[in-house]
C-alpha positions, -999 to 999 in steps of 0.1 A, spaced: 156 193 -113 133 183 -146 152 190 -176 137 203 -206 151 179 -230 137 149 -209 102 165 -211 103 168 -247 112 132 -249 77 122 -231 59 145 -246 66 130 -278 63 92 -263 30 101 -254 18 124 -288 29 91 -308 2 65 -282 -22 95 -289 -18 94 -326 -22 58 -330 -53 50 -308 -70 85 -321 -54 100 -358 -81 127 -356 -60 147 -325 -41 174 -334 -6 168 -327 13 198 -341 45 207 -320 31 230 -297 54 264 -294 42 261 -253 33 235 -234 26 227 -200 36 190 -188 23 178 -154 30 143 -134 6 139 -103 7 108 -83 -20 108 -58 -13 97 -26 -46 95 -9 -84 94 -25 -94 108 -56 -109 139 -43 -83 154 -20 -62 178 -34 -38 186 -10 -22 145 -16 -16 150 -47 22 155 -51 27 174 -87 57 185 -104 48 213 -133 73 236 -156 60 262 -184 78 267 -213 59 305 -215 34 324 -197 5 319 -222 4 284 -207 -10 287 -175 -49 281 -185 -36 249 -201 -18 240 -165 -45 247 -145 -66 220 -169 -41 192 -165 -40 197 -130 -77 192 -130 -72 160 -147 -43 146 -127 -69 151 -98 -92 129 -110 -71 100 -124 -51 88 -95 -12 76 -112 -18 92 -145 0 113 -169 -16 145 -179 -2 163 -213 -20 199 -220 -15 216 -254 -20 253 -255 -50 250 -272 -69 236 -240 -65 203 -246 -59 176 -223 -52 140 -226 -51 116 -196 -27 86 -201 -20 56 -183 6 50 -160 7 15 -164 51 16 -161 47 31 -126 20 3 -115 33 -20 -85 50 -48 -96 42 -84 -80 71 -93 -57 91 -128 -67 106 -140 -97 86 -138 -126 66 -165 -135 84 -189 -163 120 -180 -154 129 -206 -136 160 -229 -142 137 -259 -159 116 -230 -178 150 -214 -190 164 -247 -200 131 -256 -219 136 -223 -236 168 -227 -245 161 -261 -259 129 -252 -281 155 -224 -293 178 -247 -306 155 -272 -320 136 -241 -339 171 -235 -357 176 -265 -368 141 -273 -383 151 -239 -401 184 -254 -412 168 -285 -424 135 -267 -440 157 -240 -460 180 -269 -478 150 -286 -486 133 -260 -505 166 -245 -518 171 -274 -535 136 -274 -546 135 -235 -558 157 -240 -582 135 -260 -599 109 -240 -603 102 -216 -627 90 -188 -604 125 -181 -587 129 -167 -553 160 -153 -538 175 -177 -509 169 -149 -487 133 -145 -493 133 -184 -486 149 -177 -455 127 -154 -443 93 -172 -451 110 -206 -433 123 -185 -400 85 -170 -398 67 -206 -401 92 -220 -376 93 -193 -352 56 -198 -346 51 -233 -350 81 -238 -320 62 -207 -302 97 -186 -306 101 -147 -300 137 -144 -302 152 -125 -333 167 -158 -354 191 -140 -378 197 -149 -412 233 -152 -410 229 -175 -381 213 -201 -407 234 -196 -438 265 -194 -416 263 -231 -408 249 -240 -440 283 -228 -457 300 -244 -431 280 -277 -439 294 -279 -472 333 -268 -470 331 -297 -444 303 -320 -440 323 -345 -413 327 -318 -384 299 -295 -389 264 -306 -386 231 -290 -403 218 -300 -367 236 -289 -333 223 -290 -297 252 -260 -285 285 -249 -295 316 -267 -292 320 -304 -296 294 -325 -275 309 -344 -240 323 -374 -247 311 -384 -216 277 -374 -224 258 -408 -223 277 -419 -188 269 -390 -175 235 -404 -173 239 -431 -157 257 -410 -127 232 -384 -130 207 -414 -120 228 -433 -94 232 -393 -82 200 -388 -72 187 -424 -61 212 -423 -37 198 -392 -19 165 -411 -22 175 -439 -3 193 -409 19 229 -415 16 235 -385 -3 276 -383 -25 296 -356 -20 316 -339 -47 345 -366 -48 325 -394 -48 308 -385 -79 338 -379 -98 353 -414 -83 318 -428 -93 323 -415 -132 361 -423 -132 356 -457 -121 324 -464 -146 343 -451 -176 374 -473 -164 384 -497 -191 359 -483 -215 351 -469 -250 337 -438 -231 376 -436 -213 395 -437 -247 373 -407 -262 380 -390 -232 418 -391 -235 414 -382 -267 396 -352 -265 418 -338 -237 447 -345 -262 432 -327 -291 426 -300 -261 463 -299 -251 455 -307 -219 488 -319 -192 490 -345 -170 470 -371 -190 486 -398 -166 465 -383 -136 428 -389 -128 408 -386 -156 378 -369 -145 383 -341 -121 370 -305 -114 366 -291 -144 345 -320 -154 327 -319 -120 317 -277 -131 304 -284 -168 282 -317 -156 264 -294 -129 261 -267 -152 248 -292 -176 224 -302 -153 213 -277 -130 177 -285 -138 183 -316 -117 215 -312 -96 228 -288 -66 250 -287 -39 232 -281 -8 247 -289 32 230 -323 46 214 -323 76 208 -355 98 180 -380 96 175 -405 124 178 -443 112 148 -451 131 128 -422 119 140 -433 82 123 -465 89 89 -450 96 89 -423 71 76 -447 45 47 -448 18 31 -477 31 35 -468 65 15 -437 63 -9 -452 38 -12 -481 72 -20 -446 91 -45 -433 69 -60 -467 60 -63 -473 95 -75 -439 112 -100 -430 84 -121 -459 97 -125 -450 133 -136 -414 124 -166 -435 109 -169 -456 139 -167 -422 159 -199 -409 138 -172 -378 128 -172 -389 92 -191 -413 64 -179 -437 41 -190 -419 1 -208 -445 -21 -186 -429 -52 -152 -415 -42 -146 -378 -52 -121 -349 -58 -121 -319 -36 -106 -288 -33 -85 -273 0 -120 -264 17 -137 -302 8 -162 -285 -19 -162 -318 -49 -143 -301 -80 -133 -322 -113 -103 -350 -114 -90 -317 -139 -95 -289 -121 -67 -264 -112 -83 -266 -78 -80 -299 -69 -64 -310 -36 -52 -348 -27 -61 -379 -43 -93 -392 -46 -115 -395 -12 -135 -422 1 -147 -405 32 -160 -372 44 -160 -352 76 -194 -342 86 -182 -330 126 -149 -310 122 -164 -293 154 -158 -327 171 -121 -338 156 -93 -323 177 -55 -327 175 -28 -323 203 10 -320 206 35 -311 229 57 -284 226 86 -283 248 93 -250 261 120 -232 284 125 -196 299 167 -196 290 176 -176 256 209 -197 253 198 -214 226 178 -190 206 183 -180 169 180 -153 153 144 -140 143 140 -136 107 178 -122 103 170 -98 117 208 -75 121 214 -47 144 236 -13 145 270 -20 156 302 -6 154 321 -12 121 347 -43 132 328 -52 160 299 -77 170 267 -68 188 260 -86 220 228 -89 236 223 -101 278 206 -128 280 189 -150 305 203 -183 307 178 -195 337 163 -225 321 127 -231 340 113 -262 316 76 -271 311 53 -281 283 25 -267 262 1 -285 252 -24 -270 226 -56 -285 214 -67 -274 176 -102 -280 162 -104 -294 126 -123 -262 119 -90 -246 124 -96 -231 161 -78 -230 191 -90 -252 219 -74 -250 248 -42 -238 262 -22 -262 284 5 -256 303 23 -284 325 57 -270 348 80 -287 361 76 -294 402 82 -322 427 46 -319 440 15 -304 426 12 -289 457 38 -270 455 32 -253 427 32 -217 435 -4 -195 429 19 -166 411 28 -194 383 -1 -202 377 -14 -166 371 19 -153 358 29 -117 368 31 -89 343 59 -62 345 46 -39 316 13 -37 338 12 -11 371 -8 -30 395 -30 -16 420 -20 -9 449 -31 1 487 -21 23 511 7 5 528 21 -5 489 4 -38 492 -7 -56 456 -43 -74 462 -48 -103 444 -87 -94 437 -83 -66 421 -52 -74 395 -68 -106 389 -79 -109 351 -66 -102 314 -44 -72 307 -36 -68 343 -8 -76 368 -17 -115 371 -32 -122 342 -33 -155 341 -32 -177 308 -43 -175 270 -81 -182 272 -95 -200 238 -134 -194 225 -147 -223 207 -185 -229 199 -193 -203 222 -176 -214 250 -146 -196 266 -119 -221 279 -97 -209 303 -61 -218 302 -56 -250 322 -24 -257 338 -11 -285 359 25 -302 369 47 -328 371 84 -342 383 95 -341 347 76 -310 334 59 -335 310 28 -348 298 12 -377 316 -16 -400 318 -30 -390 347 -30 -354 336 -42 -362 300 -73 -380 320 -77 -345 338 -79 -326 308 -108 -344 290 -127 -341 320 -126 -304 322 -137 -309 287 -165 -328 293 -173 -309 323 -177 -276 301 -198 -291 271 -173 -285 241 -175 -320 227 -214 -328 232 -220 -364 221 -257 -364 203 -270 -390 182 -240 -414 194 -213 -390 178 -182 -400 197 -155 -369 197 -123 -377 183 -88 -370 194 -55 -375 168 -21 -379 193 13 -392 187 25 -424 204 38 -408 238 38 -430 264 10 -417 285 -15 -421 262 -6 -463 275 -13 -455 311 -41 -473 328 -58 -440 343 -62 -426 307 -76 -455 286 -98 -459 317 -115 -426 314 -121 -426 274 -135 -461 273 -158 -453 301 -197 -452 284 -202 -423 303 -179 -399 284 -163 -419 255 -135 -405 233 -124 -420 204 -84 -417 206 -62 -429 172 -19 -426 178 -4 -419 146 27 -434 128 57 -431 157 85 -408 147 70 -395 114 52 -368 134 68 -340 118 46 -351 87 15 -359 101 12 -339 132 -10 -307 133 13 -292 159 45 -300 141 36 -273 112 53 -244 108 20 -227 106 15 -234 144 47 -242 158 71 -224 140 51 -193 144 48 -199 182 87 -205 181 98 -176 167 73 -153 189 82 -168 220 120 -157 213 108 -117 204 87 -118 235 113 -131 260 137 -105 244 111 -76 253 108 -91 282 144 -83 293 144 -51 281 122 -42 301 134 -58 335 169 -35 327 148 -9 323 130 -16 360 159 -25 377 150 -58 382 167 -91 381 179 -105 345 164 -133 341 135 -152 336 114 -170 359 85 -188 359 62 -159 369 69 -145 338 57 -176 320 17 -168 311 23 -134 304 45 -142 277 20 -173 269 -6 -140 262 15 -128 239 26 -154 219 2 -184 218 -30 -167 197 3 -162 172 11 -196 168 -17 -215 179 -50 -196 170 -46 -182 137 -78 -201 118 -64 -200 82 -32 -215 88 -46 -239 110 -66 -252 80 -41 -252 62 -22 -272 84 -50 -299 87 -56 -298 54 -18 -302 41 -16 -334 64 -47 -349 47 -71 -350 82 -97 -322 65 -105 -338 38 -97 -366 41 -75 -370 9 -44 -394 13 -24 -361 4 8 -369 22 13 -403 2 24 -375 -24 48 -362 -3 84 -362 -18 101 -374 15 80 -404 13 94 -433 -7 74 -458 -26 90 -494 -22 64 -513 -35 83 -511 -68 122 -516 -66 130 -484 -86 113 -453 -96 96 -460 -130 113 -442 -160 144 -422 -147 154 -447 -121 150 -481 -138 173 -470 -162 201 -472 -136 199 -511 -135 187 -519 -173 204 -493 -192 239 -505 -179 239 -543 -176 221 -548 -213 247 -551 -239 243 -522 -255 268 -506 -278 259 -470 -268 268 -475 -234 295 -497 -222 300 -488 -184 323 -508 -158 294 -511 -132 311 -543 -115 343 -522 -98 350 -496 -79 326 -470 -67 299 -481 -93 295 -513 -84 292 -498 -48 263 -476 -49 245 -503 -71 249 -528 -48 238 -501 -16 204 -488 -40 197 -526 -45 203 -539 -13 179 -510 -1 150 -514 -16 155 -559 -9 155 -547 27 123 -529 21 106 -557 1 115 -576 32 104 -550 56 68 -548 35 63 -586 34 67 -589 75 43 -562 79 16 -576 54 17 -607 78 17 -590 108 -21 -574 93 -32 -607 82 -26 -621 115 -44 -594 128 -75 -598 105 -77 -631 118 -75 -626 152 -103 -601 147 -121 -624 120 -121 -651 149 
């Protein structure tokens, strides 16, 4: 139901947009009208999409509707108002466009808090800028009102601070007035309301030991940073203004710990720019160890190199900027991607990257998919069956630097490669009928192939070759050198690395074990069919690995699970047994691996993000990665050590006791350790170097 009154309203909205972009219209009240909204659903010249809602006011209006309908037919979203007179004008719908999904851009917490900020400091220029030529006005012999003043000052301000807000004028003159009944207590200039922390300056200083200690990963819960700020106030000027204020306050129990909760809520409000609460998760002490700066600078420094030597890449006479897809851009451009190259890939077709993926048939340890919920009663929790059969193996996938699949590789787990049954290795697919003969027998020839009963595994095109899916076993279910050595020789026996004009291909792996064994580093150094293999930095692979990326195996992950959930669906559905074996295996390999593994754009993006295409240094940016070449962080972090042990009068702090003197003593001890851990390794290449130079 359209009320009349609400038409009336946007009739009258949309007269007054007439009148202004065209004063010639005629825009008399009309005595009838006709009003219609269309919204057209499908193209511009189908009528019967177009969803229309129209009311007369009399009968003499239906010429007038028929027009606007004509209209409306012809401007897809638009707002048609007809006059009785005949005429028509279309207007935009611009309030029922789409709108971009996310938070708008500039309200952010930093963005709000800039705003808020610039807001302030625009009031008090006004302040300041309207005593001044107050004073000054009634000098002069052409007298203004202080209101006129007002006005002209809050106008130049507004836009030289770049301030939309309505700034009233009682907001100024109000703490003028209060100004002069009491100059002592009431500032021309104010950050906020209220009286300002007393703790305000310490704060600081925890803010900083706050978040160097989550650098250094030892991360302080909620009572340790109000210990940390008792103790560094203990003894202190900063501890006497406290009490004080929290006496004026009429605050009780003065005798108990000074700072406490309601401290802890106003200093993460006052700095929720900087500060959250989040749950930790757990980072491996060795891991922590690798995941350095100059670690993965060692990688890159290192690897870049050997692509050269591989004939993958070249060494640029004048180092450039790129963008994501390696075209040179500007040092300025919005488009730039990494730091500043000294190499370039000429053979992505020949640079390929490998990782494990540890897989199992059981759904015991799934998650859940995108929260995705389910229908249950109210009170109640939904339960799904599940297999819990756990059949291990390992995929192995091989990604191109020009972001395609290579190969699928699977490896079970079995005593003896010869026992290895012929229906794992060509799956078996229960939402396929096979074919079958007259006595209910299932030949193998004829269900052989994709989308039939034994399919087999995910097949990969690349250069124009199809690789089939390889698969292979061992004791463990794992990779090993033997079968690594197997695999590049069905490579080399199909052609997909072709080395011409002494081009080596190239092959990025983490530091597994197999890629030590004797039959592996046998095959690639052989002249016959050399690869150029490079490990990467041990147990920092979730940053540099290819296969490590969300984009591959987090995508892979989370299909696998939907897939093995269909899966037993549909054996409750056949009657069959509830679990998963590994028959079942491929099939679901079908379904999921092209998901995770062969999805060209994110692969790029995945290469590209780790810095291996181009070749850009890009993870030494990388906010996990901390730079110990310097002992603290230049700017924020310095301040930690200078600010509080020079004798400065602003800021007394006990950092000698208690908790302070603590986490000093663990940030400095930190980074001496890694001082020491970057001068042993600085040896260990110079020794190198001169074993080589020798």
């Amino acid at each position: 139901v359209i009320s009349r009154p609400a038409l009336h309203k946007r009739v009258s909205r949309a007269s007054a947009k007439l009148q202004q972009k065209s004063p010639t219209v005629n825009l008399s009240p009309p005595t009838a009208e006709v009003v219609t909204f269309a919204r057209q659903n499908g193209s511009p010249s189908s009528a019967s999409t177009a969803s229309s809602v129209t009311v007369h006011t009399s009968a003499s209006a239906s010429a007038s509707a028929s027009a606007a309908q004509s209209n409306a037919d012809d401007d897809e979203g638009s707002q048609t108002v007809a006059t009785p007179n005949g005429d028509s004008s279309s207007l935009s719908n611009d309030n029922t466009a789409r709108k971009r999904s996310g938070r708008p851009k500039g309200t952010g917490i930093v963005q709000q808090q800039e705003k808020k900020d610039n807001y302030a400091k625009c009031k008090n220029a006004i302040v300041a800028a309207y005593v001044h030529r107050k004073a000054c006005n009634q000098q002069n012999v052409e007298y203004k009102s202080n209101n006129d003043i007002l006005r002209e000052v809050i106008e130049e301000k507004k836009a030289e601070f770049n301030v939309t807000e309505n700034i009233p004028l009682t907001t100024i003159k109000s703490r003028v007035d209060r100004n002069k009944a009491n100059p002592s207590t009431h500032k021309l200039e104010c950050k906020h309301h209220g009286i300002a922390s007393p703790l305000e300056l310490a704060e600081q200083y925890v803010l900083e030991v706050v978040l160097q200690m989550q650098k250094i990963r030892q991360p302080m819960t909620k009572i340790e940073v109000i210990e940390l700020m008792s103790d560094s106030i203990k003894g202190t000027v900063h501890e006497e203004m406290f009490r004080q204020v929290k006496a004026s306050r009429a605050v009780d129990a003065l005798d108990e710990e000074q700072v406490g909760d309601g401290w802890w809520r106003r200093f993460l409000k006052r700095h929720k720019s900087k500060l959250s609460t989040s749950r930790g998760e757990r980072f491996s002490v060795t891991r922590a160890d690798w995941t350095r700066y100059e670690t993965i600078k060692d990688m890159y420094d290192g690897i870049y190199p050997q692509m050269v030597e591989a004939g993958v890449a070249v060494k640029l006479d004048t180092p450039i900027f790129t963008d994501m897809e390696g075209n040179e851009v500007d040092e300025d451009d919005p488009k730039r991607f990494g730091r500043k190259q000294e190499y370039k890939i000429t053979h992505p077709e020949l640079i390929f990257f490998a990782d494990e993926t540890g897989c199992n048939t059981s759904q015991k340890k799934d998650g859940h998919v995108g929260g995705r919920k389910y229908v249950c009663a109210r009170g109640s929790r939904p339960q799904q069956l599940a297999s819990t059969t756990d059949h291990s193996f390992t995929l192995l996938p091989f990604t191109s630097a020009t972001g395609e699949a290579v190969c699928c590789v699977v490896i079970f787990q079995c005593a003896n490669e010869d026992e290895l049954k012929a229906t794992w290795a060509t799956g078996i697919d229960i939402f396929v009928d096979p074919v079958k003969e007259k006595n209910n027998v299932i030949p193998f020839e004829n269900n052989s192939g994709k989308g039939k009963y034994y399919p087999g595994g995910p097949s990969c095109e690349f250069n124009g070759i199809t690789i089939p899916c390889l698969h292979f076993s061992s004791p463990s279910g794992g990779i090993t050198g033997t079968i690594l050595a197997k695999i590049l020789t069905k490579f080399d026996a199909i052609g997909i690395a072709p080395r011409d004009n002494g081009v080596v291909p190239f092959l990025l792996v983490d530091g597994h074990q197999s890629r030590l064994d004797h039959v592996f580093l046998k095959y690639i150094n052989d002249e016959t069919h050399k690869w150029k293999i490079c490990i990467g930095v041990p147990y920092a692979t979730s940053l540099w690995q290819v296969g490590d990326a969300s984009e591959q195996n987090g995508n892979f992950k989370s299909a696998w699970s939907k897939e093995k959930e269909k899966l037993i669906k549909q054996k409750i559905r056949l009657e069959m047994p509830r679990k998963i074996e590994p028959e079942n295996v491929m099939p679901l390999l079908n379904r999921t691996f092209h998901i995770g593994f062969n999805n060209k754009q994110a692969n790029l993006k995945a290469v590209a993000d780790r810095g291996w295409a181009p070749l850009n240094y890009i993870l030494l940016d990388h906010p996990d990665l901390m730079e110990s070449s310097v002992a603290l962080d230049e700017g924020s972090s310095a301040t930690v050590v200078t600010t509080s042990t020079t004798a400065s009068s602003n800021l007394e702090l006990n950092i000698h006791e208690g908790s302070s003197g603590a986490c000093l003593g663990t940030i400095l001890s930190h980074y001496s350790r890694s001082r020491q851990f970057d001068e042993s390794q600085k040896k260990k290449r110079a020794k190198k170097d001169c074993i080589l130079t020798n």
